[in-house]
C-alpha positions in Angstrom: 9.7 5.1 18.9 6.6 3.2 17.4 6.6 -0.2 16.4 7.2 -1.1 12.6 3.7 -2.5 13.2 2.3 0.8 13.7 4.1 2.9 10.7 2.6 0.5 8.2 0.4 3.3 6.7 -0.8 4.5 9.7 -0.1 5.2 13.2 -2.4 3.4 15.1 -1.6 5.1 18.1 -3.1 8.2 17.0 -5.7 6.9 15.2 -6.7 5.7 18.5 -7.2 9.3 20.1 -10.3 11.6 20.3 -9.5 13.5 17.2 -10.7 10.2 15.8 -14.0 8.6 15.7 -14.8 4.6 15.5 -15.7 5.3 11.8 -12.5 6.9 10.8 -10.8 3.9 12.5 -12.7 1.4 10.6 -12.2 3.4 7.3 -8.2 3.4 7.7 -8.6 -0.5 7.9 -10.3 -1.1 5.2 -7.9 1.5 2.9 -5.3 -0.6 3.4 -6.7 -3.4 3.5 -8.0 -2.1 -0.4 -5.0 -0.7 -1.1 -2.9 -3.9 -0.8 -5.5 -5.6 -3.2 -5.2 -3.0 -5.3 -1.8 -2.0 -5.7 -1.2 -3.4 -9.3 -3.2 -0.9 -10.3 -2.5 2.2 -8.3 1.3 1.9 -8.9 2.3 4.3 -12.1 3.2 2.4 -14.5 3.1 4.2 -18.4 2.4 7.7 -19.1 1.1 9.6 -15.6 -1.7 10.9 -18.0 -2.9 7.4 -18.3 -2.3 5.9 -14.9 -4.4 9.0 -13.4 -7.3 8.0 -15.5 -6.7 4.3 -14.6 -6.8 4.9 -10.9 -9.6 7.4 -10.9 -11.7 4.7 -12.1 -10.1 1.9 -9.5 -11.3 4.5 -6.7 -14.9 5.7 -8.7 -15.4 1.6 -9.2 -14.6 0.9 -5.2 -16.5 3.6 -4.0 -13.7 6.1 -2.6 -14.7 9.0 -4.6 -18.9 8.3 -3.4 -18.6 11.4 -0.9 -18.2 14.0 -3.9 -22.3 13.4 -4.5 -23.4 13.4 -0.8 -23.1 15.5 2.2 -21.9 16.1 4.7 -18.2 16.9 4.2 -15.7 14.6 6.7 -12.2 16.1 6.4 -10.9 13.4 8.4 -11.7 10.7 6.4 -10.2 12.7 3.0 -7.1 13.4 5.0 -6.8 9.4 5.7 -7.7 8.1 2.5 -4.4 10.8 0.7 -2.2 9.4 3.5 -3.2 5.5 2.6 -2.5 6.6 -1.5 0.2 8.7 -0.8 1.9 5.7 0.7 1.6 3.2 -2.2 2.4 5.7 -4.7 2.4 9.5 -5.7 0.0 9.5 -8.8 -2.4 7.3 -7.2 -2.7 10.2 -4.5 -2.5 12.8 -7.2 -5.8 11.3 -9.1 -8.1 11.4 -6.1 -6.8 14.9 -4.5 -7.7 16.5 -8.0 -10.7 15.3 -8.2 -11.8 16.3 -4.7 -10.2 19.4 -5.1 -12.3 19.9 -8.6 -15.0 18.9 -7.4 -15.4 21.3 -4.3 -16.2 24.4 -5.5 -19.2 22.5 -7.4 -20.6 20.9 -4.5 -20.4 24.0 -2.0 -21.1 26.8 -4.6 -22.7 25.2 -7.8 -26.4 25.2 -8.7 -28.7 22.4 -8.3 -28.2 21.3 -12.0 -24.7 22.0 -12.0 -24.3 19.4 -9.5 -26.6 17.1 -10.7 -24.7 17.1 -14.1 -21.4 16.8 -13.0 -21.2 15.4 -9.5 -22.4 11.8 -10.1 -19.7 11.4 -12.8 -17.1 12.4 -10.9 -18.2 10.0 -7.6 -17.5 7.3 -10.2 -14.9 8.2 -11.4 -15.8 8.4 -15.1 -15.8 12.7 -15.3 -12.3 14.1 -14.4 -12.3 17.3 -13.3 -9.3 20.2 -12.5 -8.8 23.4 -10.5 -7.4 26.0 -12.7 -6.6 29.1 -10.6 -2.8 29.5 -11.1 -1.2 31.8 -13.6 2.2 32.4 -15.0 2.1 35.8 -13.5 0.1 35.0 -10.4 0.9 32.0 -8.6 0.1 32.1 -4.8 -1.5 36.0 -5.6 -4.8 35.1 -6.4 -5.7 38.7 -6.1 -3.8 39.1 -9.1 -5.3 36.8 -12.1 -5.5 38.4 -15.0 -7.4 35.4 -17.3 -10.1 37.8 -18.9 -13.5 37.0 -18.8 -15.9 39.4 -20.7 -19.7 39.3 -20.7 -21.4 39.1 -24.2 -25.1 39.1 -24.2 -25.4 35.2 -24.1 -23.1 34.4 -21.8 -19.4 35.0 -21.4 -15.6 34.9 -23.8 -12.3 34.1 -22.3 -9.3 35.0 -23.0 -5.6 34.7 -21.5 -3.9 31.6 -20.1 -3.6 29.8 -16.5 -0.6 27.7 -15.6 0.6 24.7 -13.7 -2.8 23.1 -14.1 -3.0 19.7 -12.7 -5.2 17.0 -14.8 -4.6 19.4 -17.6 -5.5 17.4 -21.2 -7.2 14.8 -18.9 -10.2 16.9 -17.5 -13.5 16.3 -18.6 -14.3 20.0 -16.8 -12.2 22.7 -15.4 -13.7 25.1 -13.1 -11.7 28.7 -13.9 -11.1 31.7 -12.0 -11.0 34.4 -14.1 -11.3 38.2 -13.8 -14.5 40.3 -14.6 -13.9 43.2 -13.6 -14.5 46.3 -12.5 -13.6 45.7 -9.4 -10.1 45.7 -8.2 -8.2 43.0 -7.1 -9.5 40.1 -5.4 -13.0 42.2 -5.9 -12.9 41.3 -10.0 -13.1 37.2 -10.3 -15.2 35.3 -10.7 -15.6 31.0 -11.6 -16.8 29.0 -14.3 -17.4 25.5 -15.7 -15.7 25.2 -18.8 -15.7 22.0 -20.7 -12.7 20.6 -22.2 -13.8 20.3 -25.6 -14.9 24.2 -25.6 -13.5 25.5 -28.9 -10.8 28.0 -28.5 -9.0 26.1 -25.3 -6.1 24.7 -25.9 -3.4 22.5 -23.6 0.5 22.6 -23.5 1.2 19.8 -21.2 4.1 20.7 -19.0 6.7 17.8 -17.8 7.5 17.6 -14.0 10.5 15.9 -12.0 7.8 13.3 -10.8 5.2 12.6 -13.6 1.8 14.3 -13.2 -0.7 14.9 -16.0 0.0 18.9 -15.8 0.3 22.0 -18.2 -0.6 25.5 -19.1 -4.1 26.1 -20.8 -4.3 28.8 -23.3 -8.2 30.1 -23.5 -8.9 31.9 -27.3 -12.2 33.3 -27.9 -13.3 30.7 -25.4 -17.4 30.9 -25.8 -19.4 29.7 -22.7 -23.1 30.1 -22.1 -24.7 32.6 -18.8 -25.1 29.0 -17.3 -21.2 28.5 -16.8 -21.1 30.8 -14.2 -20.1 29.0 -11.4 -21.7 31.0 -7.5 -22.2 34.6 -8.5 -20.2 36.8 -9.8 -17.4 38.7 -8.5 -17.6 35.6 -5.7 -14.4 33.8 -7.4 -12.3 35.1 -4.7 -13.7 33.7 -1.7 -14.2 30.5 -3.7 -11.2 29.3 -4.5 -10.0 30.7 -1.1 -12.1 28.2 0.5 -11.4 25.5 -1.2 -7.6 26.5 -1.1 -8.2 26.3 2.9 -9.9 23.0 3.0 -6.9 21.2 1.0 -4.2 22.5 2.7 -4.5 20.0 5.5 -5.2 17.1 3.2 -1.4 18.3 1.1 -0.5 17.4 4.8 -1.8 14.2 4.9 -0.1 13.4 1.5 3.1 14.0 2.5 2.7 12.5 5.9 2.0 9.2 3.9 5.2 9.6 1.5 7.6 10.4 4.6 5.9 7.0 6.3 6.6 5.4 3.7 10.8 6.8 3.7 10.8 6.0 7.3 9.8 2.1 7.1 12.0 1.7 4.1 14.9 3.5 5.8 15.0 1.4 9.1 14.0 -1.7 7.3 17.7 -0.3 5.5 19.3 0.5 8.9 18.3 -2.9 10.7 19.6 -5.0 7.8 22.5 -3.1 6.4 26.3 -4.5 8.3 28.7 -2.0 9.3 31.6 -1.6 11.7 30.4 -5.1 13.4 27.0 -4.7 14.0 24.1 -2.8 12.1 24.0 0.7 10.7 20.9 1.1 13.2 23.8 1.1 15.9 25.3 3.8 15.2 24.1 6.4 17.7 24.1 9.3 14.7 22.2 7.1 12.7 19.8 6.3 15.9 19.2 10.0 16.5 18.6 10.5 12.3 15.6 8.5 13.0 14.5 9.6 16.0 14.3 13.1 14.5 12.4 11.4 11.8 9.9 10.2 14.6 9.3 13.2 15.9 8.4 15.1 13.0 6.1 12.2 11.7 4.1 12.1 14.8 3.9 16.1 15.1 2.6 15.9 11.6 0.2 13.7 12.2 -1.1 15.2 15.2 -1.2 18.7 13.4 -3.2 17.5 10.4 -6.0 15.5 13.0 -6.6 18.6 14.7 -7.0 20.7 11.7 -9.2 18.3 10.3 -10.8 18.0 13.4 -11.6 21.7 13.9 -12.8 21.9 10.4 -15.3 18.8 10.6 -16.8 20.9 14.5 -17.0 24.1 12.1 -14.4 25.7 14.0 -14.0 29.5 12.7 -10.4 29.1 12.7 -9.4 26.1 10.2 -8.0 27.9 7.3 -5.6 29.1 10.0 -4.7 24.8 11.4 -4.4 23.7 8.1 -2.2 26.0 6.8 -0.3 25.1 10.3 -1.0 21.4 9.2 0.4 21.9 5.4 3.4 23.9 6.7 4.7 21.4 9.4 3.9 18.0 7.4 5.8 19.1 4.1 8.8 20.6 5.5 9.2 17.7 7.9 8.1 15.3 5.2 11.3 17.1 2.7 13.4 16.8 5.8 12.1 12.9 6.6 13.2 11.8 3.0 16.1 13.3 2.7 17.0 11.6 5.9 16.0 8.6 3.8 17.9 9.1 1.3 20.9 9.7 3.7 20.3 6.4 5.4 20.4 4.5 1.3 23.8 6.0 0.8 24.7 5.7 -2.6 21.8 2.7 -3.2 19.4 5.6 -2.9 20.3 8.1 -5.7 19.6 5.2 -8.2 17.5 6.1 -10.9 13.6 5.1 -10.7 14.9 3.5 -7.0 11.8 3.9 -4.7 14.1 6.5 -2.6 14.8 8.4 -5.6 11.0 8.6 -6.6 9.5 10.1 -3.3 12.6 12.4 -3.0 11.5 13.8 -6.5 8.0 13.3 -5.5 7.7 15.7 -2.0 9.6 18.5 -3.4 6.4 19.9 -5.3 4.3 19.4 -1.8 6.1 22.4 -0.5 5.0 24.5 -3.4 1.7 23.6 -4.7 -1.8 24.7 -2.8 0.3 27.8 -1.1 4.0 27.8 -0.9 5.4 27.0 2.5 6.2 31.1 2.8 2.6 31.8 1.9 1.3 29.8 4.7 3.6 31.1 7.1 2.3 34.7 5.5 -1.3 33.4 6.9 -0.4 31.7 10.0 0.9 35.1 11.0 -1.9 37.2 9.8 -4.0 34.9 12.2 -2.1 35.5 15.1 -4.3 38.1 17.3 -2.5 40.5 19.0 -3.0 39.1 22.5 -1.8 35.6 21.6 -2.9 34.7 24.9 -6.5 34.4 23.5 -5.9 33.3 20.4 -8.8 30.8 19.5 -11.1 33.0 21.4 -10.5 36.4 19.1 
């Protein structure tokens, strides 16, 4: 088993392998390092819809959201910086995933004014930004949106709803998939930029087991210029595919951080904790719990470096490893806490109890970005026939 040393944040162990570089070494230092400094104000306290404001500017202010203007794109280093937030608290994770996540599409697919409006903003923290794909109707389906967008001879009007939208009534911006038709299916979407204070869009926030700025978004008569067209159009498929892809492995990293942080506070439990004459770490059935815990933290960990990994070498195959890398590290993570909370006894179903927090916080992990069934959907389609040759087909 690793030393305590070494599951404070981060294993150093692996951080020490190839999948790493000197760089991504020296970054995870200084995260927690920064983190520790910081924790005052990364730790929810309030409404979430006002801590996630809070902390986006903490990161803007430091400099951890800088890479959203600039190029090129390290997955690495995003996957370690949600680990390191993840561990010191869920909304402080939650802020700086939605804004990468927002601000994707923009950087890979918007125009050079686009990203000059909106990019610098949102690398300081001061623009908030949200994803809104998800519909009522049409959760993991993206094929089957149904948010209507029809062309007028200045620009565009939406109309319909999307659902489950994180930074909802926080966002500055929101980029949208919605459908344009004719085609079918997937073959009908297309994004846009739509600022929050477009007239017509309305927000329902939506409370949550663990506290997130989240709701439903109701567009009416929503008007938006030719120049909210976000790629081309018909192109909102493959563009919130994409960006779907690239996060998956950084969910990963999240809940590799939140089951790091159950496993320390679960064996500090165990070592401390008398019973039957010795320690509850003793026990040999409470000695195995944890050395299941071990194993699936360090398989996580190795799955979501080498799906970053392939992703930062432009490996074909990534969507494939990180929905490997979101699979594993959520279910394990779910598993890891709830091992936790096993370890606690009764001290860890306590209300507001740090056990009772990240056992309310994972849950949505599983669900959110792709459902654990939905990546298993993809890690099958991606399995070639002669699984011999797999990475070469």
């Amino acid at each position: 088993m690793a030393t305590a040393t070494s599951r404070s944040t981060f294993d150093t162990g692996i951080l020490a392998l190839p999948l790493y570089e000197d760089h991504h070494r020296e970054l995870a230092a200084r995260l927690v390092t920064w983190c520790d400094r910081h924790r005052d104000v990364l730790v929810g306290t309030g409404p979430p819809e006002a801590t996630c404001l809070r902390v986006l500017r903490a990161l803007g202010a430091a400099g951890w959201l800088a890479f959203l203007d600039r190029r090129p794109d390290d997955y690495r280093a995003l996957c370690l910086v949600r680990e390191a937030l993840a561990h010191v608290d869920d909304l402080a994770d939650h802020a700086f995933a939605i804004q990468a996540l927002a601000a994707t599409p923009i950087r890979r697919f918007g125009t050079d004014e686009q990203r000059r409006r909106l990019l610098p903003g949102m690398a300081e923290g001061t623009l908030c930004g949200a994803f809104a794909v998800s519909e009522e109707a049409a959760g993991s389906d993206v094929a089957a949106l149904t948010l209507d967008a029809r062309e007028t001879t200045d620009g565009w009007v939406l109309n319909g709803g999307k659902a489950w939208i994180a930074n909802a009534g926080i966002a500055d911006v929101y980029t949208v998939i919605a459908r344009t038709g004719p085609g079918p299916g997937a073959f009908g979407l297309t994004a846009f930029l739509v600022p929050a204070d477009t007239p017509g869009l309305h927000v329902e926030p939506v409370p949550m087991i663990a506290p997130r700025a989240l709701g439903h978004l109701a567009f009416d008569d929503c008007v938006l210029p030719a120049e909210a067209l976000l790629g081309r159009r018909g192109g909102g498929f493959p563009i919130a595919m994409e960006v779907l892809d690239r996060f998956r492995m950084t969910v990963g990293a999240a809940a590799l951080g939140f089951a790091r942080r159950a496993f320390d506070a679960a064996l500090a439990r165990a070592r401390e904790r008398p019973m039957l004459g010795g320690k509850l770490f003793d026990l040999p059935t409470v000695r195995a719990t944890f050395a299941d815990m071990d194993v699936r933290l360090d398989t996580s960990a190795l799955l979501v470096a080498r799906s970053a990994w392939e992703i930062d070498h432009g490996s074909p195959h990534y969507a494939r490893h990180s929905a490997v890398a979101k699979l594993h590290a959520t279910e394990a993570a779910q598993q890891i806490v709830d091992s936790a909370v096993q370890v606690f006894g009764a001290a860890g179903l306590v209300r507001d109890s740090l056990m009772e927090r990240l056992y309310r916080q994972i849950r949505s992990l599983r669900i959110y970005e792709g459902s654990s069934e939905v990546q298993q959907a993809v890690i099958a389609a991606a399995i070639p026939a002669d699984r011999t040759h797999r990475e070469a087909s």
